[in-house]
N, C-alpha and C positions, 0 to 999 in steps of 0.2 A: 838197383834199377834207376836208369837216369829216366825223370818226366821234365822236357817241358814249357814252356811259358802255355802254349796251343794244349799239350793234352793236359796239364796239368788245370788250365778253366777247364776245359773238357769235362774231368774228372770231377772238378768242384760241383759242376751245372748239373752231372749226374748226381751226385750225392745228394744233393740240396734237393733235385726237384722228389729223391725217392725218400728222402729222410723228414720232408716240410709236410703238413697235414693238408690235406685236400684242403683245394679253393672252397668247391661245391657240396654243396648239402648232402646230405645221404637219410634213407631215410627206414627203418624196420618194420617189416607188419607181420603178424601172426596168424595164426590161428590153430587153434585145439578139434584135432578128429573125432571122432564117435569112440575109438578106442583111445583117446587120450592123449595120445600124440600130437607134440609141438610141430609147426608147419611155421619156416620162418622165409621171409624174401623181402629183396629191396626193391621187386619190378611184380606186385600183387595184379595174379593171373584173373582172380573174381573176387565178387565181393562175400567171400569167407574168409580173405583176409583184413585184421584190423589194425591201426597205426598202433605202434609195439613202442619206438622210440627213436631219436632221431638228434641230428645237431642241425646247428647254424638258426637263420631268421627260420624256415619253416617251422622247425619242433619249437621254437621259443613262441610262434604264435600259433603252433595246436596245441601248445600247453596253457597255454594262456586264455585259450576260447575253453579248452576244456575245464580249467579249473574256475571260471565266472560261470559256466555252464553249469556246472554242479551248484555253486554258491548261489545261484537266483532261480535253481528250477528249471531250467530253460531246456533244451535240445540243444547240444551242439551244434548240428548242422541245421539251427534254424541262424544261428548266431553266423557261421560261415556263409549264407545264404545274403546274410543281410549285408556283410560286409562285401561280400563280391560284385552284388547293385549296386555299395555306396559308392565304392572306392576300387574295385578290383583289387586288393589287395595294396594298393598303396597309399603307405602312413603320411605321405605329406601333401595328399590332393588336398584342396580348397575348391566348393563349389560358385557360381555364378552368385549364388545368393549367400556364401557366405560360412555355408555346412562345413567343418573343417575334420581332418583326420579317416583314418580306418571305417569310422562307423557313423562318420561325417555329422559332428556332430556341430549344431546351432551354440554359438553363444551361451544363449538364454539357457538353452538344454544342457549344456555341458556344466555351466554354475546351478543348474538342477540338482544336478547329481554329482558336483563336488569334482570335478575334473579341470584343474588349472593347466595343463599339457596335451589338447586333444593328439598331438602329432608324437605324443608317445604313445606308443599300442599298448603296453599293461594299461594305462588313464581309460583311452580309448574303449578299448574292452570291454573296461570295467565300468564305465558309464553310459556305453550303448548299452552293454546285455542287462546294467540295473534297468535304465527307460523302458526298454522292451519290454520288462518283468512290469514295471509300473503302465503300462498299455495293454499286454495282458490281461492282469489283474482289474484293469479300468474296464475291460470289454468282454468281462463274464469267460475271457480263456477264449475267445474267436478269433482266430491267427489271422485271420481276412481284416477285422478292424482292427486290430493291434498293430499290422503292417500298414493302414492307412492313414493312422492315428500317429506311425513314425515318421512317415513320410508327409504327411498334411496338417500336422497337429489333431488333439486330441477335441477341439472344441472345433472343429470341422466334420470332424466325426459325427459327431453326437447332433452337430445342428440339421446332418441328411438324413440322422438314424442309420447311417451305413459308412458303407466306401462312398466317399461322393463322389460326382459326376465331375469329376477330370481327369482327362486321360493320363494326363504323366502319372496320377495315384494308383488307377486300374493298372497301365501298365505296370507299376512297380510292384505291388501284387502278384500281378500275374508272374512276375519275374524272380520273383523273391520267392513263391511256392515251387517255380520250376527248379531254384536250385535249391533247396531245402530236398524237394525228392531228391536230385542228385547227391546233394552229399549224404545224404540217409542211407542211398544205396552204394557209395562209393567214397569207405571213411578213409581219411587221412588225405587225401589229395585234394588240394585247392585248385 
């Protein structure tokens, strides 16, 4: 069979594109029936399905909130909630004042808790979801001052006896519980 200069890239550009691994993410979620049965999809119809497993950047950073999430106690999607306020999902913001990374973290906060790389997301992670634990743990377990205490510091907190009186704090609160339900009821999607 003669191919060619034309069908034979032809040929190449087929191969290539059906033999190379997908650009795009993919991502598996489960779930287990009443009689036992495995339920599997990559397009989850409700939330009786759970994140199962996945490649690329997303499963590297549900693995990553999930495994800090176990190690400090935390709720996963209280962790996903915070990072989508800070940064929406991206590792290399820096804010006006200075917050840097995933979970936007302060300077001072980040050599708190031992993170030299906030603009890498394992550090990131790993140093938001420790703070959180440590503002928690500072506010008797009150998700309302632990979240204001992230966003305003800790010694702002305590000097209202609450959430204090500025709006960006309320609002971040407010913002941070609204996706915390959301990811509670709807796991594995950012």
């Amino acid at each position: 069979m003669f191919i060619n200069k034309r069908h034979g890239l032809l040929l190449f550009i087929l191969l290539t594109s059906l033999l190379a691994p997908a650009a795009t993410t993919a991502a598996i979620y489960r779930y287990v029936d009443k009689a036992g049965r495995l339920h599997f999809t990559n397009v989850p119809t409700d939330n009786r399905f759970r994140f199962y497993r996945g490649t690329g950047e997303t499963y590297r950073l549900e693995s990553l909130i999930n495994h800090f999430a176990e190690k400090f106690s935390l709720d996963a999607a209280l962790i996903k909630a915070v990072i989508k306020v800070e940064s929406n999902f991206d590792p290399t913001v820096v804010s006006s004042k200075g917050a840097r990374g995933l979970m936007q973290l302060m300077p001072e906060t980040a050599n708190e808790v031992g993170v030299d790389n906030p603009f890498d997301p394992s550090q990131a992670i790993y140093g938001g979801s420790l703070y959180l634990r440590k503002m928690l743990d500072s506010f008797d377990r009150n998700v309302d001052y632990a979240l204001a205490a992230y966003n305003a510091g800790p010694e702002t907190v305590r000097k209202y006896g609450g959430i204090p009186p500025y709006r960006e704090t309320r609002n971040y609160v407010k913002r941070v519980k609204y996706y915390f339900d959301y990811y509670r009821r709807v796991k594995g999607n950012f």
